[in-house]
C-alpha positions in Angstrom: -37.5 -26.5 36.1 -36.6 -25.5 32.3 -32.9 -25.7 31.5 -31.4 -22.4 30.0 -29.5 -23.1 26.9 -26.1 -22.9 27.1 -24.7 -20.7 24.5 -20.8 -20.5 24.2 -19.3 -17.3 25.4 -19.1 -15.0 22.2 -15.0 -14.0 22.9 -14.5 -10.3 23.0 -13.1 -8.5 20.6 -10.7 -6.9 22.5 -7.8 -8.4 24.4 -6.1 -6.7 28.2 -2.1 -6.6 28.0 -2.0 -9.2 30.4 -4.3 -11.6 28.4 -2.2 -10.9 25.0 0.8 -11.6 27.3 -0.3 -14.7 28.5 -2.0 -16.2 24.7 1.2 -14.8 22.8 4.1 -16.1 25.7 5.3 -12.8 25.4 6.6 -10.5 28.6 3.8 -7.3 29.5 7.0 -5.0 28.8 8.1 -6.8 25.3 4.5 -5.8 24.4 4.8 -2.2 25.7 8.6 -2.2 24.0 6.3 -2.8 20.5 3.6 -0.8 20.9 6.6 2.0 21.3 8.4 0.9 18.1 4.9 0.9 16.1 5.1 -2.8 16.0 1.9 -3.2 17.5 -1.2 -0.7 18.5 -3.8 -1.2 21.3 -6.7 1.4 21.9 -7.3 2.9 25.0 -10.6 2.4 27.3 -12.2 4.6 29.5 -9.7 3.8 32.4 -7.1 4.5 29.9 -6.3 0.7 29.8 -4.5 -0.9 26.9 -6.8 -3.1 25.0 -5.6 -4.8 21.8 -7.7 -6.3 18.6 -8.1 -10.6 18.7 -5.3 -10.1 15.6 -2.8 -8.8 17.6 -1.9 -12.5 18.6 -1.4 -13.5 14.6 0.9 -10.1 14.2 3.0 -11.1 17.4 3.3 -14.6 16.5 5.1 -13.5 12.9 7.0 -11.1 14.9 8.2 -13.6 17.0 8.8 -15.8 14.1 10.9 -13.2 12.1 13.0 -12.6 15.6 14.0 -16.4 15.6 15.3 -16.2 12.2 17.4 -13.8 13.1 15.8 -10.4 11.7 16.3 -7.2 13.5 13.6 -5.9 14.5 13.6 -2.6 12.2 13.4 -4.9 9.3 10.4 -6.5 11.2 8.6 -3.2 11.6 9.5 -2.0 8.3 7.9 -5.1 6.5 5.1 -4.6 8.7 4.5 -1.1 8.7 2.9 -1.4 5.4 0.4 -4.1 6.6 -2.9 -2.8 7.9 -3.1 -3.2 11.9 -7.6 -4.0 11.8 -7.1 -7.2 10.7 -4.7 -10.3 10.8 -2.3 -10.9 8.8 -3.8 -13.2 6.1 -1.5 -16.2 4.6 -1.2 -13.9 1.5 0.3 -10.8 3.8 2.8 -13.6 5.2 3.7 -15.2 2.3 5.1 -11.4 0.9 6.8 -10.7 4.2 8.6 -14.2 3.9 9.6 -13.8 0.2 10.9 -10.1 1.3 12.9 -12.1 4.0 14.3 -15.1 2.5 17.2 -13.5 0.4 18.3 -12.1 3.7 17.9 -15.1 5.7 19.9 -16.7 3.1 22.9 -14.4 3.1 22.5 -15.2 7.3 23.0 -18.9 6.9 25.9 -18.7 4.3 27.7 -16.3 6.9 26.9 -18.8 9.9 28.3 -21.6 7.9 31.5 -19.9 7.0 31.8 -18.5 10.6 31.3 -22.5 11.9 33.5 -23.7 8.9 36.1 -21.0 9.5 36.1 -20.7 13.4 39.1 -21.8 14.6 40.9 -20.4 12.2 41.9 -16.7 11.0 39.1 -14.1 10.8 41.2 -11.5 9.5 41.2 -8.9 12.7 44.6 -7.9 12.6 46.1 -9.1 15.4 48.7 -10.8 13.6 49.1 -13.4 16.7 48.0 -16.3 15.0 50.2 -18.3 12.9 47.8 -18.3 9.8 47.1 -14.3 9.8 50.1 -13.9 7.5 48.9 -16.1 4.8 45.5 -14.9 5.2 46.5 -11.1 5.9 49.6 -10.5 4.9 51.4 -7.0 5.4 48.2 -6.7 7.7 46.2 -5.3 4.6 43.1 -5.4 5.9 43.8 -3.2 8.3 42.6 -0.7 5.6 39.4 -2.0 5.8 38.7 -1.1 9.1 38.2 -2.9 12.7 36.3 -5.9 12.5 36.7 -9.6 11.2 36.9 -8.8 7.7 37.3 -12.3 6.7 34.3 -13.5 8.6 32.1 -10.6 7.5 32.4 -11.0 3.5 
């Protein structure tokens, strides 16, 4: 008896929904929500089946990166609408979308840092319940501002 040679399994180049959902940890639907908002394309088989290029994984994994840090997802799909969707994202595409997001980020992590510094005291609403407001707001001047936690927000 002659022993067939094993050859790995060539992977495919195209990936279900439910496979990029299960390599990506990323809910069927979240797919389907970025497919709709251009995020992401898949082509179509004969069934009419999603089925997504191998670099799909790479493109949701920067996605999901760019989420953590806080960046709406517009932002994300305006970086990335410039970015070709036929092949992955090389380290040269990433390292341009994460220069384009780092004065951002930064601006992010000064306003968490006054916001934890700053928390219990004034945030310049307008309430004028707390016994700091008038030395932070006095007159309630930023009432002409707007709504919102002016104080907070600069």
């Amino acid at each position: 008896m002659v022993a067939k040679k094993s050859h790995p399994e060539t992977p495919r180049r195209e990936l279900s929904v439910g496979e990029v959902a299960e390599r990506s940890g990323i809910a069927v639907s979240t797919l389907h929500f970025y497919e709709a908002k251009g995020l992401i394309h898949s082509n179509r088989n004969r069934g009419n089946q999603r089925r997504y290029p191998r670099s799909v994984l790479r493109r949701v994994a920067v996605i999901k990166v760019a989420q953590k840090t806080g960046i709406p997802l517009a932002e994300i799909g305006e970086a990335l609408s410039v970015l070709p969707h036929d092949r992955p994202l090389t380290a040269e595409d990433w390292r341009r979308l994460s220069e384009r997001w780092r004065d951002a980020l930064d601006r992010r992590i000064d306003q968490l840092q006054s916001l934890r510094d700053h928390l219990t005291g004034c945030i310049g609403c307008g309430c004028l319940s707390m016994n700091d407001c008038p030395l932070r707001n006095p007159m309630d001047a930023l009432a002409e501002k707007g709504g919102g936690p002016h104080l907070l927000e600069s």
